[in-house]
PDB file as gemmi writes it, atoms N, CA and C in Angstrom:
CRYST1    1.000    1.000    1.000  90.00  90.00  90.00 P 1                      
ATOM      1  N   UNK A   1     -37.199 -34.446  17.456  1.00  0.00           N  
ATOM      2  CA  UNK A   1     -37.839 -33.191  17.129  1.00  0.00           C  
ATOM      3  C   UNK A   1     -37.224 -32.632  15.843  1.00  0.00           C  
ATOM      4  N   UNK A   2     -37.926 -32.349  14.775  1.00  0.00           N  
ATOM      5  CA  UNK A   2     -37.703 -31.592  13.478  1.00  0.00           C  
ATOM      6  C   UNK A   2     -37.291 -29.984  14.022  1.00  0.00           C  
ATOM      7  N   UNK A   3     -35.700 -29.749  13.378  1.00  0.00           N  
ATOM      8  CA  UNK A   3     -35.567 -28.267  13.057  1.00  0.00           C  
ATOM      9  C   UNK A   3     -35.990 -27.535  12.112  1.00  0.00           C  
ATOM     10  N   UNK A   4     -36.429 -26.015  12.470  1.00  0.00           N  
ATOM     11  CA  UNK A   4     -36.523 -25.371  11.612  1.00  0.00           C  
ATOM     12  C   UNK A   4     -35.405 -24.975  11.072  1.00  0.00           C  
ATOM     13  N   UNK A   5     -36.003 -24.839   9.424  1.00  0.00           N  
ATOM     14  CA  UNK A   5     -35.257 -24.656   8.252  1.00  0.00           C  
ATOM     15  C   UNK A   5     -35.332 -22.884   8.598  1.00  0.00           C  
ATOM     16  N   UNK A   6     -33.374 -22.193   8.436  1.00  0.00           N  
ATOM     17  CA  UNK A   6     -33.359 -20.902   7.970  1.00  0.00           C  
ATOM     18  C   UNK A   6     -32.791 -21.213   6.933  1.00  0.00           C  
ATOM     19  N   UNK A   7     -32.922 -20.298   6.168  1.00  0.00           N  
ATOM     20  CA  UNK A   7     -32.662 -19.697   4.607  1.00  0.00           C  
ATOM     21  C   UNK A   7     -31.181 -18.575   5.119  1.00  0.00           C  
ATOM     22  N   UNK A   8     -30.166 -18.780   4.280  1.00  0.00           N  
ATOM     23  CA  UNK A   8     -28.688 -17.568   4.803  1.00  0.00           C  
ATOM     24  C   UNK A   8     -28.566 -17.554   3.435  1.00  0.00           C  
ATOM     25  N   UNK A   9     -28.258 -16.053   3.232  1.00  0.00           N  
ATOM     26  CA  UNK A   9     -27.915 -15.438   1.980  1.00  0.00           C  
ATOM     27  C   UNK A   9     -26.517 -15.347   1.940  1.00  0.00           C  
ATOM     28  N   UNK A  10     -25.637 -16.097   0.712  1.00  0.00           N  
ATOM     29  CA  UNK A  10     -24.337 -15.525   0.886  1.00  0.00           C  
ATOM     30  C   UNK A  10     -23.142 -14.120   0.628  1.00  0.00           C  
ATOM     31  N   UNK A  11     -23.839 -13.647  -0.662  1.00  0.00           N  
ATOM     32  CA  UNK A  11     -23.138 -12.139  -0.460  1.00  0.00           C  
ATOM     33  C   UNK A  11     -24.114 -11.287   0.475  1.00  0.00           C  
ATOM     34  N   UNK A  12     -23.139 -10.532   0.726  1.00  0.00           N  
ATOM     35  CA  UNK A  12     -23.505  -9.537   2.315  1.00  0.00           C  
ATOM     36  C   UNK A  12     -24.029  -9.925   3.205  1.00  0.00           C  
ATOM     37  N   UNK A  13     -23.867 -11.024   3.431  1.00  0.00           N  
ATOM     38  CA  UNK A  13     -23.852 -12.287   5.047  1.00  0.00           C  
ATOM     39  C   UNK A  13     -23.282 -12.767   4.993  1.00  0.00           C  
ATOM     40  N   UNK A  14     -22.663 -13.554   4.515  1.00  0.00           N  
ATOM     41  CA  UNK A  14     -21.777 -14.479   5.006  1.00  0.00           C  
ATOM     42  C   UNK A  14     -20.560 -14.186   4.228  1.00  0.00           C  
ATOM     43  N   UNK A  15     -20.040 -13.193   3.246  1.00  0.00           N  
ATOM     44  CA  UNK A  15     -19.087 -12.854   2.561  1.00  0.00           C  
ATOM     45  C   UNK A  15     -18.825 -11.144   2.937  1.00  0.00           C  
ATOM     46  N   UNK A  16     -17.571 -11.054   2.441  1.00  0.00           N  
ATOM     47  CA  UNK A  16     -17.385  -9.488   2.544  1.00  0.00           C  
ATOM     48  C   UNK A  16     -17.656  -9.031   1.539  1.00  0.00           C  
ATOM     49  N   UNK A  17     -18.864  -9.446   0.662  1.00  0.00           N  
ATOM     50  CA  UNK A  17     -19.226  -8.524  -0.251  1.00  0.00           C  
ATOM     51  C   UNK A  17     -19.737  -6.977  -0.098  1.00  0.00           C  
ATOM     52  N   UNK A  18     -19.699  -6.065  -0.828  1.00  0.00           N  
ATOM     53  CA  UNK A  18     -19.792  -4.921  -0.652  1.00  0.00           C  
ATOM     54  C   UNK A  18     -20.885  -4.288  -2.089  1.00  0.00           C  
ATOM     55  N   UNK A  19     -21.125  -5.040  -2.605  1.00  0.00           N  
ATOM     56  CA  UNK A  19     -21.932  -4.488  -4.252  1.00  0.00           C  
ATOM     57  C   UNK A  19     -20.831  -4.944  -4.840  1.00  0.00           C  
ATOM     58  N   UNK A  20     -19.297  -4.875  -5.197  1.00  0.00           N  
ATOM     59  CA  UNK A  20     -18.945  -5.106  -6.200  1.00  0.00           C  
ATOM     60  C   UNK A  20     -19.361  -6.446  -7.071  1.00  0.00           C  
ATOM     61  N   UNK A  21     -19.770  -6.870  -7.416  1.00  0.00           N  
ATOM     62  CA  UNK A  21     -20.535  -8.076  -8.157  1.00  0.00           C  
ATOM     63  C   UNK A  21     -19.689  -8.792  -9.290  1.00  0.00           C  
ATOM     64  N   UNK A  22     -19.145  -9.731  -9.354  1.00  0.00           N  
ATOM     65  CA  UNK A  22     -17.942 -10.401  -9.976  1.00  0.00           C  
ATOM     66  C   UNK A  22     -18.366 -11.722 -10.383  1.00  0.00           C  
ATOM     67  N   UNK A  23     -18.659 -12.242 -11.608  1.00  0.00           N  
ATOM     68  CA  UNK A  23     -19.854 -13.413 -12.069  1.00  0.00           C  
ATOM     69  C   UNK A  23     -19.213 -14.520 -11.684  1.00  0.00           C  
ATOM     70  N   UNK A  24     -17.419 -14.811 -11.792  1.00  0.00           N  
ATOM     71  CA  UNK A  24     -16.803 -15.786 -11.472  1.00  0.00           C  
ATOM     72  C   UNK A  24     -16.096 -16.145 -10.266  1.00  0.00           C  
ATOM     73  N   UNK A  25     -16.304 -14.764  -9.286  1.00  0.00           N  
ATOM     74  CA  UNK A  25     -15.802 -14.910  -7.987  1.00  0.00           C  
ATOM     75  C   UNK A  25     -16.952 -14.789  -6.910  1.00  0.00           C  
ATOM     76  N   UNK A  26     -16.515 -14.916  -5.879  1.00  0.00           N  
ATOM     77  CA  UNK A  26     -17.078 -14.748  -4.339  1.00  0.00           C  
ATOM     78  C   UNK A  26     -16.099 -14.088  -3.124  1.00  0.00           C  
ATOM     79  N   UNK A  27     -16.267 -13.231  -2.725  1.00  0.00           N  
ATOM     80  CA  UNK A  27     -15.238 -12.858  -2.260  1.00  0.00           C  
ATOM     81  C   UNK A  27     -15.365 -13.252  -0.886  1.00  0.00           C  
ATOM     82  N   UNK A  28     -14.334 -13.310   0.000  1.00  0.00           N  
ATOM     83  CA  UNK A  28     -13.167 -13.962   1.600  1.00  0.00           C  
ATOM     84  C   UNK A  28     -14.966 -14.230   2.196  1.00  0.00           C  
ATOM     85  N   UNK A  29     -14.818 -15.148   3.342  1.00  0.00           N  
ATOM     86  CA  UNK A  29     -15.862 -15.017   4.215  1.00  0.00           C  
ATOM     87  C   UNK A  29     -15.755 -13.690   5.205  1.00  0.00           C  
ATOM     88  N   UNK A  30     -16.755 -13.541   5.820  1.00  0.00           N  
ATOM     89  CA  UNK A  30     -16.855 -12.569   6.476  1.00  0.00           C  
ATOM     90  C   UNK A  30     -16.201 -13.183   8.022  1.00  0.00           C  
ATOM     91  N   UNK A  31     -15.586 -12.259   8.889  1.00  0.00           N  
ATOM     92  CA  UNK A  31     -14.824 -12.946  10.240  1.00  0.00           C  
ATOM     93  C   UNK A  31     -15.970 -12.787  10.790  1.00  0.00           C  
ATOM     94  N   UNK A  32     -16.182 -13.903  12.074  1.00  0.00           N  
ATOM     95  CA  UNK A  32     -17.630 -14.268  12.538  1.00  0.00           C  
ATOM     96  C   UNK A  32     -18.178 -15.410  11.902  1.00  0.00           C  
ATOM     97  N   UNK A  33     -18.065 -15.868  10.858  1.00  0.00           N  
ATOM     98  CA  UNK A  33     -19.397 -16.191  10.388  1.00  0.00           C  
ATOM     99  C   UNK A  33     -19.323 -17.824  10.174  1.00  0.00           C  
ATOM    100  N   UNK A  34     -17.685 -17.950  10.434  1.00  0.00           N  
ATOM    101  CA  UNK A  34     -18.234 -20.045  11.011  1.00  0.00           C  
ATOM    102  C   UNK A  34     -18.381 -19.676  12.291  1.00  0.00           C  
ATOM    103  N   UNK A  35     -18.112 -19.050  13.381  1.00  0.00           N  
ATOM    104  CA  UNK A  35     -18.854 -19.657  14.695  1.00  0.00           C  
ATOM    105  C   UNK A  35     -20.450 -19.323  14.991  1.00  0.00           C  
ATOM    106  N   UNK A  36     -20.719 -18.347  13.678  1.00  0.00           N  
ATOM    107  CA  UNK A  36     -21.968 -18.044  13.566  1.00  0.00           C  
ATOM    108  C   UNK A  36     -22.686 -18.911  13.134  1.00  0.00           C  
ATOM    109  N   UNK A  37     -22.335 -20.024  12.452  1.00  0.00           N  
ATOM    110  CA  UNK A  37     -23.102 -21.251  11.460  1.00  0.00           C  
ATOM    111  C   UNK A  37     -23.171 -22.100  12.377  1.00  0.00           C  
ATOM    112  N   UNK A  38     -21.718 -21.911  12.793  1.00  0.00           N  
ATOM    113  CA  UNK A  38     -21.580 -23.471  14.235  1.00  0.00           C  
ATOM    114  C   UNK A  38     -22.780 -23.237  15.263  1.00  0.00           C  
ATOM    115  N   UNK A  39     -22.868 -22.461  15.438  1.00  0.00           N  
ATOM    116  CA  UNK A  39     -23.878 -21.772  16.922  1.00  0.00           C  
ATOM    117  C   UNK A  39     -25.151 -22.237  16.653  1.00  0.00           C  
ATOM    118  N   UNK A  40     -25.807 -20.922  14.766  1.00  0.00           N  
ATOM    119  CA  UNK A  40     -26.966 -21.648  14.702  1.00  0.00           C  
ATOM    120  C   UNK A  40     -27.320 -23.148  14.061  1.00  0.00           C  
ATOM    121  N   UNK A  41     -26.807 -23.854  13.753  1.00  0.00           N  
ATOM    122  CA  UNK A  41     -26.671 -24.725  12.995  1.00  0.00           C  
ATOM    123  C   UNK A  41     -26.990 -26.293  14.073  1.00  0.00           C  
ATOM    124  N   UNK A  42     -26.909 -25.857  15.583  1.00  0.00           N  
ATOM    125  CA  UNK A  42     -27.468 -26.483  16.610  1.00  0.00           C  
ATOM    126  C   UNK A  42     -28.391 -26.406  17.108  1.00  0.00           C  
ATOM    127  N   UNK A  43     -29.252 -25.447  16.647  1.00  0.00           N  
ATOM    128  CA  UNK A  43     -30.567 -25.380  16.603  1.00  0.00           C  
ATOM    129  C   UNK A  43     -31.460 -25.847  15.324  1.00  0.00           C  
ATOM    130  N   UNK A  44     -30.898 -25.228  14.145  1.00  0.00           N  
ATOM    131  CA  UNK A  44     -31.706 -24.829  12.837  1.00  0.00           C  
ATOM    132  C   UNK A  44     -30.962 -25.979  11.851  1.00  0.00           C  
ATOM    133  N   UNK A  45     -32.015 -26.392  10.955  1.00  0.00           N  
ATOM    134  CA  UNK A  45     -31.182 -26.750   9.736  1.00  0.00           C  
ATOM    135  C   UNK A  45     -30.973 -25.231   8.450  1.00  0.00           C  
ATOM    136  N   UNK A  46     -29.466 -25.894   7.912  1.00  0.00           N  
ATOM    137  CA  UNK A  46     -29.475 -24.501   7.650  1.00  0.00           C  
ATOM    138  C   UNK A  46     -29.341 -24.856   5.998  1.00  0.00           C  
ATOM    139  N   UNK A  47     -30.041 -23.387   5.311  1.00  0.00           N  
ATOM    140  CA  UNK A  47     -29.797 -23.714   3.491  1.00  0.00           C  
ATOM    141  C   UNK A  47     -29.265 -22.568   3.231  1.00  0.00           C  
ATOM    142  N   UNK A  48     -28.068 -22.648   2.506  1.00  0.00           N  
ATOM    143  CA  UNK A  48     -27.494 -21.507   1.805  1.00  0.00           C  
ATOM    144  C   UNK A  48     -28.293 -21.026   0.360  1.00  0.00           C  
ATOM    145  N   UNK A  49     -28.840 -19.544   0.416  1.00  0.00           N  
ATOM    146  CA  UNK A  49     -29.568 -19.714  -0.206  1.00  0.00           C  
ATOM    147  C   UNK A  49     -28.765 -18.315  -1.312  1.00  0.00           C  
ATOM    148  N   UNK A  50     -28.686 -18.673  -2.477  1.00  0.00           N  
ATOM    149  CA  UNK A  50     -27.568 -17.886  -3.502  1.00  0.00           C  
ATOM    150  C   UNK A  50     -28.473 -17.228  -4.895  1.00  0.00           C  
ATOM    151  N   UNK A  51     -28.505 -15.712  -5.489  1.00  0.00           N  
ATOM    152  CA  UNK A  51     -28.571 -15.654  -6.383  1.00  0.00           C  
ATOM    153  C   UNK A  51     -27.581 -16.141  -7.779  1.00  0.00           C  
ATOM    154  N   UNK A  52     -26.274 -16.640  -6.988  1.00  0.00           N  
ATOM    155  CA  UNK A  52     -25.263 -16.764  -7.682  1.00  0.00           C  
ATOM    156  C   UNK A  52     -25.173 -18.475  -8.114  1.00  0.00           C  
ATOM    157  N   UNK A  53     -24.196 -18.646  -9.252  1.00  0.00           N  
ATOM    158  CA  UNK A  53     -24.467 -20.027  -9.979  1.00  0.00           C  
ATOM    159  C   UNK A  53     -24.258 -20.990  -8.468  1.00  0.00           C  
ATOM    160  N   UNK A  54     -25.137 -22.218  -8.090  1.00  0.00           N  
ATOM    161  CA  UNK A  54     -24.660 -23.016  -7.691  1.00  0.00           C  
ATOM    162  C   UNK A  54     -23.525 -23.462  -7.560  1.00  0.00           C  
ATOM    163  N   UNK A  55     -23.080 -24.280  -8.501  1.00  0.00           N  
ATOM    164  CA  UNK A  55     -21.597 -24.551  -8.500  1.00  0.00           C  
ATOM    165  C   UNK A  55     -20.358 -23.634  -7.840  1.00  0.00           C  
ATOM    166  N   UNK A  56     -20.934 -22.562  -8.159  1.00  0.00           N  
ATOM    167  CA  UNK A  56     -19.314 -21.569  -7.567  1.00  0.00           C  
ATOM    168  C   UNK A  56     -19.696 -21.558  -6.317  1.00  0.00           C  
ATOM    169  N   UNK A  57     -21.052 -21.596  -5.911  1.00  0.00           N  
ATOM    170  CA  UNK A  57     -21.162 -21.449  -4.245  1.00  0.00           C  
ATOM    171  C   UNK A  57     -21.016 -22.630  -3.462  1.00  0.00           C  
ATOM    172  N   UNK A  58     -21.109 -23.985  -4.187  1.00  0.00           N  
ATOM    173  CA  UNK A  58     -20.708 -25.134  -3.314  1.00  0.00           C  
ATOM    174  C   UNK A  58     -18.990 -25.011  -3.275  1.00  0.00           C  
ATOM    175  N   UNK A  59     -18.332 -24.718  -4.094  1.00  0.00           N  
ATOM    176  CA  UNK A  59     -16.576 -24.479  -4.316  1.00  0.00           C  
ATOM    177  C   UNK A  59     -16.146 -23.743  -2.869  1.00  0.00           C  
ATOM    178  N   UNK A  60     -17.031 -22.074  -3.109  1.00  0.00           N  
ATOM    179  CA  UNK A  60     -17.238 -21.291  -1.955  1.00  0.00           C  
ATOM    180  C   UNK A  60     -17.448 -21.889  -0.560  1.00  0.00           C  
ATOM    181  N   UNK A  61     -18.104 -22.641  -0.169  1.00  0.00           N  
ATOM    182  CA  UNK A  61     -18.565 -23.034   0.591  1.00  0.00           C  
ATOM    183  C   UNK A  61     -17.338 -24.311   1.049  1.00  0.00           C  
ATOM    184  N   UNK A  62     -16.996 -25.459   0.393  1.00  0.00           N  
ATOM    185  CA  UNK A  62     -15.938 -26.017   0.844  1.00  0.00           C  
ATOM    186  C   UNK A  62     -14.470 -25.231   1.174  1.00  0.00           C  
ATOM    187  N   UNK A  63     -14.175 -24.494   0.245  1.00  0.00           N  
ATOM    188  CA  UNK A  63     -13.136 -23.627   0.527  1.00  0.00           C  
ATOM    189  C   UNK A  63     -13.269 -23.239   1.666  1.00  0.00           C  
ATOM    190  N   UNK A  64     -14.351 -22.855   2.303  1.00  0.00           N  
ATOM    191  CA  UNK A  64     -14.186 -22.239   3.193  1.00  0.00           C  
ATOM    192  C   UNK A  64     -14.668 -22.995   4.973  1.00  0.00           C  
ATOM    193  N   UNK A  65     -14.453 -24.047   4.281  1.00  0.00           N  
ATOM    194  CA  UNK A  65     -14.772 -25.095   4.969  1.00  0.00           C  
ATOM    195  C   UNK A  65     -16.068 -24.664   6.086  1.00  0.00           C  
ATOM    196  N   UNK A  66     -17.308 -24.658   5.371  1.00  0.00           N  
ATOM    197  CA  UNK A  66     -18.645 -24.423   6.479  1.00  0.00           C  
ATOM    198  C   UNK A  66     -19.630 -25.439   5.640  1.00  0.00           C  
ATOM    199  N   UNK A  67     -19.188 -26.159   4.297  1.00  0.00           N  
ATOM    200  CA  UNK A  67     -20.366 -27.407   4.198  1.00  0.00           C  
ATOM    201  C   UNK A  67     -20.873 -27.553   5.217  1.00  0.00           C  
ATOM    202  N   UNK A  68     -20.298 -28.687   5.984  1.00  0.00           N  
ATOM    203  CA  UNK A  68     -20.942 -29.358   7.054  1.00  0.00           C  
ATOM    204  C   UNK A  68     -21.923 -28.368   7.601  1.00  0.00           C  
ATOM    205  N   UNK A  69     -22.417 -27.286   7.832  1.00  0.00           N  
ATOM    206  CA  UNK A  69     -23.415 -26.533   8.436  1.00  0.00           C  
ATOM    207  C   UNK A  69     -24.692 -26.544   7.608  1.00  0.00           C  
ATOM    208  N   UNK A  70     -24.380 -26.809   6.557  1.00  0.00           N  
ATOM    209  CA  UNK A  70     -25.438 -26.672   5.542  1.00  0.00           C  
ATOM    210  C   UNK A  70     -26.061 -28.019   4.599  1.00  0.00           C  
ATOM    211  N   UNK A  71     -27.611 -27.777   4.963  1.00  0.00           N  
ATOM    212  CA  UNK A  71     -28.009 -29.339   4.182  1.00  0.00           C  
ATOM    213  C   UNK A  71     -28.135 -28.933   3.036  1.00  0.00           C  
ATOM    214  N   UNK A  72     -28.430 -27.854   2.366  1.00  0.00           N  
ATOM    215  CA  UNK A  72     -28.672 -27.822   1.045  1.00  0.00           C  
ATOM    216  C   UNK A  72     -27.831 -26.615   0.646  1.00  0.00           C  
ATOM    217  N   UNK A  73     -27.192 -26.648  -0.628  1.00  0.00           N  
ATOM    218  CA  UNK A  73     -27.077 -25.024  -1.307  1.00  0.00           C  
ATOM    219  C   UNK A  73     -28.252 -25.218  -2.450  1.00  0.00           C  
ATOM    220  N   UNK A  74     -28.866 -23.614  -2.552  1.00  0.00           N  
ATOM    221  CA  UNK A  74     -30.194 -23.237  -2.929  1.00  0.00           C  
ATOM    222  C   UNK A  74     -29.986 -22.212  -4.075  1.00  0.00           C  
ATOM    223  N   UNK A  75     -30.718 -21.706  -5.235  1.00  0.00           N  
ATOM    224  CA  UNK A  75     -30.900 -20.770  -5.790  1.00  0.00           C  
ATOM    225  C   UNK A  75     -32.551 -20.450  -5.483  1.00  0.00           C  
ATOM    226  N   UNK A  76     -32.986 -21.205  -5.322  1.00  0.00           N  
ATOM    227  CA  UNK A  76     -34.829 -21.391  -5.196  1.00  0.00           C  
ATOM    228  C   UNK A  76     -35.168 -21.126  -3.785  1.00  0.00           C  
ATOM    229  N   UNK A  77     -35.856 -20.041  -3.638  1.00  0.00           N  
ATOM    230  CA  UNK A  77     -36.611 -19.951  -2.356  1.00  0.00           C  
ATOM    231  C   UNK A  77     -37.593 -21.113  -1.894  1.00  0.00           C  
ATOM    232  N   UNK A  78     -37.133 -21.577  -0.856  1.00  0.00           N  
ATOM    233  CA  UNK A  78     -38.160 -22.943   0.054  1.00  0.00           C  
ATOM    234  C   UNK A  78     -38.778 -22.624   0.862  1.00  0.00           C  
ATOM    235  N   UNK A  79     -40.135 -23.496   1.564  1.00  0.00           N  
ATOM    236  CA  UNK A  79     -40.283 -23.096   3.039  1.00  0.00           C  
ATOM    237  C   UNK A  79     -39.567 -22.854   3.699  1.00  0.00           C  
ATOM    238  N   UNK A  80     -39.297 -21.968   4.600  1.00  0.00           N  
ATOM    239  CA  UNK A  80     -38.386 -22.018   5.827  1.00  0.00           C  
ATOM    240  C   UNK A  80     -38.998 -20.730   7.125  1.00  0.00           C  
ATOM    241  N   UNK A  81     -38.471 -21.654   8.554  1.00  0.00           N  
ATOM    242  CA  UNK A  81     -38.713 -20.246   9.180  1.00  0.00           C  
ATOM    243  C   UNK A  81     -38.647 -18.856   9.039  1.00  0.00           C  
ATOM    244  N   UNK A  82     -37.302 -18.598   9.014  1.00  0.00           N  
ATOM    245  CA  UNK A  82     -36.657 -17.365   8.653  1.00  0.00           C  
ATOM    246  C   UNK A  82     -35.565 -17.610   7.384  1.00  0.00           C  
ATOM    247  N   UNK A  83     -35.454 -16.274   6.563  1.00  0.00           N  
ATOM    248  CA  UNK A  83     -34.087 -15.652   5.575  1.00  0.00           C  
ATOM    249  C   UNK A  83     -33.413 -15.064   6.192  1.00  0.00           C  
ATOM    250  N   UNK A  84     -32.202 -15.205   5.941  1.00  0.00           N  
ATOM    251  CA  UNK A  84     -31.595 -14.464   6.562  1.00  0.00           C  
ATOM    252  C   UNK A  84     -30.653 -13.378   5.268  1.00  0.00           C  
ATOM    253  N   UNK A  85     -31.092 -12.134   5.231  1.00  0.00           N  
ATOM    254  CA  UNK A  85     -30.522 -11.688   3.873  1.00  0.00           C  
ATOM    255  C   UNK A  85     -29.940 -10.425   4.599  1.00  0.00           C  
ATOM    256  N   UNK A  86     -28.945  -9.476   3.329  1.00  0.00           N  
ATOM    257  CA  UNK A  86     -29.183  -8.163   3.629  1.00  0.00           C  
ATOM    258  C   UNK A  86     -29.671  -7.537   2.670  1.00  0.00           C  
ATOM    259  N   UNK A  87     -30.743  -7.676   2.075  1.00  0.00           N  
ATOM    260  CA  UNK A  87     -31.622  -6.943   0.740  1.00  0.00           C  
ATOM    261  C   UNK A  87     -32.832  -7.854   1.296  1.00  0.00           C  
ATOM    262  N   UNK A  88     -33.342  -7.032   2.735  1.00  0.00           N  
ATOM    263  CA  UNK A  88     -35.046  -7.539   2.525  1.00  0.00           C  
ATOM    264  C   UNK A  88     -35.460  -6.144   3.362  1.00  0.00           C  
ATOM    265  N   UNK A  89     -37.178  -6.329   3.236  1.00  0.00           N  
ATOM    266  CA  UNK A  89     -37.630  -5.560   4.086  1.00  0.00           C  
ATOM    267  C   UNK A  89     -38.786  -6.540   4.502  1.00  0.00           C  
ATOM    268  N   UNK A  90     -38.900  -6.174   5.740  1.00  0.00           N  
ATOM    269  CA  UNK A  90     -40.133  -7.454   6.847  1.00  0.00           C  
ATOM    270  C   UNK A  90     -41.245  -6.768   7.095  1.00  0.00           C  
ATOM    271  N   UNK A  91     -42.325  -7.196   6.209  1.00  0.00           N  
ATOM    272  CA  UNK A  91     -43.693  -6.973   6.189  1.00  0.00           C  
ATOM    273  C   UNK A  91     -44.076  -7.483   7.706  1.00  0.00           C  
ATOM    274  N   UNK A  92     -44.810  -5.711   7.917  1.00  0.00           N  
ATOM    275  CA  UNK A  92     -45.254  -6.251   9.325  1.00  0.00           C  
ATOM    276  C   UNK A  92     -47.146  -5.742   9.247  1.00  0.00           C  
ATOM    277  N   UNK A  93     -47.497  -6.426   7.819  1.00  0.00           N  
ATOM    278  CA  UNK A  93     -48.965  -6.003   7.978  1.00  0.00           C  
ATOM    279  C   UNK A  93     -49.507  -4.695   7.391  1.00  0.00           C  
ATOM    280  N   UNK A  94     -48.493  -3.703   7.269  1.00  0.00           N  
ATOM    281  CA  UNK A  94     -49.244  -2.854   6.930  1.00  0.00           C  
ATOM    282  C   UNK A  94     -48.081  -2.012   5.783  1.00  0.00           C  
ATOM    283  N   UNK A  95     -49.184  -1.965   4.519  1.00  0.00           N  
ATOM    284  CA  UNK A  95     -48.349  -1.715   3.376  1.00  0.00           C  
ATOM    285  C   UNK A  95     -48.070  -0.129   3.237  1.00  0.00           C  
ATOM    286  N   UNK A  96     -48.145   0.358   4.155  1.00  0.00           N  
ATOM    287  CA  UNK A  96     -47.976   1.769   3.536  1.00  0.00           C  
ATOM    288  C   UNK A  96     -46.340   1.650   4.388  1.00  0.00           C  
ATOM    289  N   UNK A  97     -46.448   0.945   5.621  1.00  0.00           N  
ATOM    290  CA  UNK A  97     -44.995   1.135   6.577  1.00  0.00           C  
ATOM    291  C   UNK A  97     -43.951   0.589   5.282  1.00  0.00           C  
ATOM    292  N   UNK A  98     -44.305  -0.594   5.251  1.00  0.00           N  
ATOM    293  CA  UNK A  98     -43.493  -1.482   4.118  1.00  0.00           C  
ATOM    294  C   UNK A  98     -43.124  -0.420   2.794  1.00  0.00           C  
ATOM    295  N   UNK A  99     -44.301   0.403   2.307  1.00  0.00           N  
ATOM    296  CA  UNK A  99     -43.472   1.259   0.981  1.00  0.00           C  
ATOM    297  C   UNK A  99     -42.896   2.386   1.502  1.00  0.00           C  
ATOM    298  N   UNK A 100     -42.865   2.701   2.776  1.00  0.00           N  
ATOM    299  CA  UNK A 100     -42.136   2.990   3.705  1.00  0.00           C  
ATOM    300  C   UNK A 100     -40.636   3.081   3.417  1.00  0.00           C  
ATOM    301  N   UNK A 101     -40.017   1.861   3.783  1.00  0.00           N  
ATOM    302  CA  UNK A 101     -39.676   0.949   4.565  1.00  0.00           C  
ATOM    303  C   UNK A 101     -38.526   1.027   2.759  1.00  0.00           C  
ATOM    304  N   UNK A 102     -39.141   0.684   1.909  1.00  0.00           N  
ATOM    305  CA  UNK A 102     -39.164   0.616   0.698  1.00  0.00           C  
ATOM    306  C   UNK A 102     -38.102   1.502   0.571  1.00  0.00           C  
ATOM    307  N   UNK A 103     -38.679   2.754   0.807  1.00  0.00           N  
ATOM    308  CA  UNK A 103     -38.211   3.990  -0.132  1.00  0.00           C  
ATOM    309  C   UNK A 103     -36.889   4.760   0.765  1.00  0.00           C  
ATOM    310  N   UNK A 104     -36.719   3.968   2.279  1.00  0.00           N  
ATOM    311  CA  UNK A 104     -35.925   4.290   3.284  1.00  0.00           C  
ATOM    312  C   UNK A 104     -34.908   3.295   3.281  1.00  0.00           C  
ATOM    313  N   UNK A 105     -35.186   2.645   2.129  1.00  0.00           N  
ATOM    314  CA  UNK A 105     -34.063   1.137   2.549  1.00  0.00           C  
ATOM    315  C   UNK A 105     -32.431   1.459   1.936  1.00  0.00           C  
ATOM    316  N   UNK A 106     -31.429   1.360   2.725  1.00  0.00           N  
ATOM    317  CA  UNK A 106     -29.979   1.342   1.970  1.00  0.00           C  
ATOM    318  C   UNK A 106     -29.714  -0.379   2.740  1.00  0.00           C  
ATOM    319  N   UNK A 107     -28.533  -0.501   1.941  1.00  0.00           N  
ATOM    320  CA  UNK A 107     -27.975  -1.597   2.354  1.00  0.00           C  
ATOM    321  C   UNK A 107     -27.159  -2.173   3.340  1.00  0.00           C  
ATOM    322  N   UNK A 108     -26.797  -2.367   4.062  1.00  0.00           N  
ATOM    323  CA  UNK A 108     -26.156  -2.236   5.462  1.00  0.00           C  
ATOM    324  C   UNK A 108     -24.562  -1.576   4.795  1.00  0.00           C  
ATOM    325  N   UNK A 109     -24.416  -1.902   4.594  1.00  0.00           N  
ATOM    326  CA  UNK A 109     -22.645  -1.614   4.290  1.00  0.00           C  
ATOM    327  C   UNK A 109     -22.673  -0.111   3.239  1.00  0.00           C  
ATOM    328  N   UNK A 110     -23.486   0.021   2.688  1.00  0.00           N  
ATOM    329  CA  UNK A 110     -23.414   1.613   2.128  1.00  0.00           C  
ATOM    330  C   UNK A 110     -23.804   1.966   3.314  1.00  0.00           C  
ATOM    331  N   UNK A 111     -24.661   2.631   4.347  1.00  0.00           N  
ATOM    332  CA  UNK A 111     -24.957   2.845   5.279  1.00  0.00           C  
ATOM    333  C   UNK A 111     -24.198   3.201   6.319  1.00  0.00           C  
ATOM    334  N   UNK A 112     -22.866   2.585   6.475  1.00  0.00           N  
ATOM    335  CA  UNK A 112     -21.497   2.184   7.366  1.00  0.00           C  
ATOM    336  C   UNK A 112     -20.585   3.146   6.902  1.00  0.00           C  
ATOM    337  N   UNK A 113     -20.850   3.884   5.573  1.00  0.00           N  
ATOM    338  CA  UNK A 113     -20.175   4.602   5.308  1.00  0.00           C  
ATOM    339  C   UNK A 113     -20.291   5.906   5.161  1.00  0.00           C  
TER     340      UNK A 113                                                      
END                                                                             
């Protein structure tokens, strides 16, 4: 049986990023988040999916030893079941909720504070 493909975003999922935005770094993983890969990663195939250069996120990614969870690192959005981000909003059909949705959106971690 073929798994579905999720899409995981790495700053503010899987890192303790916070907004500070740093072109040559990535900052600590977030605690949780290899037994979180391990878990889904037995169901799903999983793609790390990065606005950030490739290269620093495969470095990222061995460092932090969670390759193995992941078949691809991505800058390019693919098919997949689900994203898993924290900068989305989930169209549920009707565009006025969504500009909604829009204009109500903070980011999880400003939010926390």
């Amino acid at each position: 049986m073929k798994r579905k493909t999720i899409m995981i975003d790495l700053d503010g999922v899987l890192n303790t990023y916070k907004g500070l935005y740093e072109e040559n770094h990535i900052s600590p993983i977030r605690d949780g988040a290899v037994e979180f890969l391990e878990n889904l990663s037995k169901k799903f195939l999983l793609v790390l999916f990065t606005s950030r250069d490739v290269e620093l996120a495969c470095r990222w990614v061995r460092e932090h030893d969670v390759e193995k969870y992941f078949s691809k690192i991505t800058n390019v959005k693919e098919p997949s079941y689900l994203i898993i981000d924290d900068r989305c909003v989930r169209f549920n059909g009707d565009f006025g909720t969504v500009l909604d949705d829009i204009n109500d959106f903070e980011v999880w971690y400003k939010a926390e504070t």
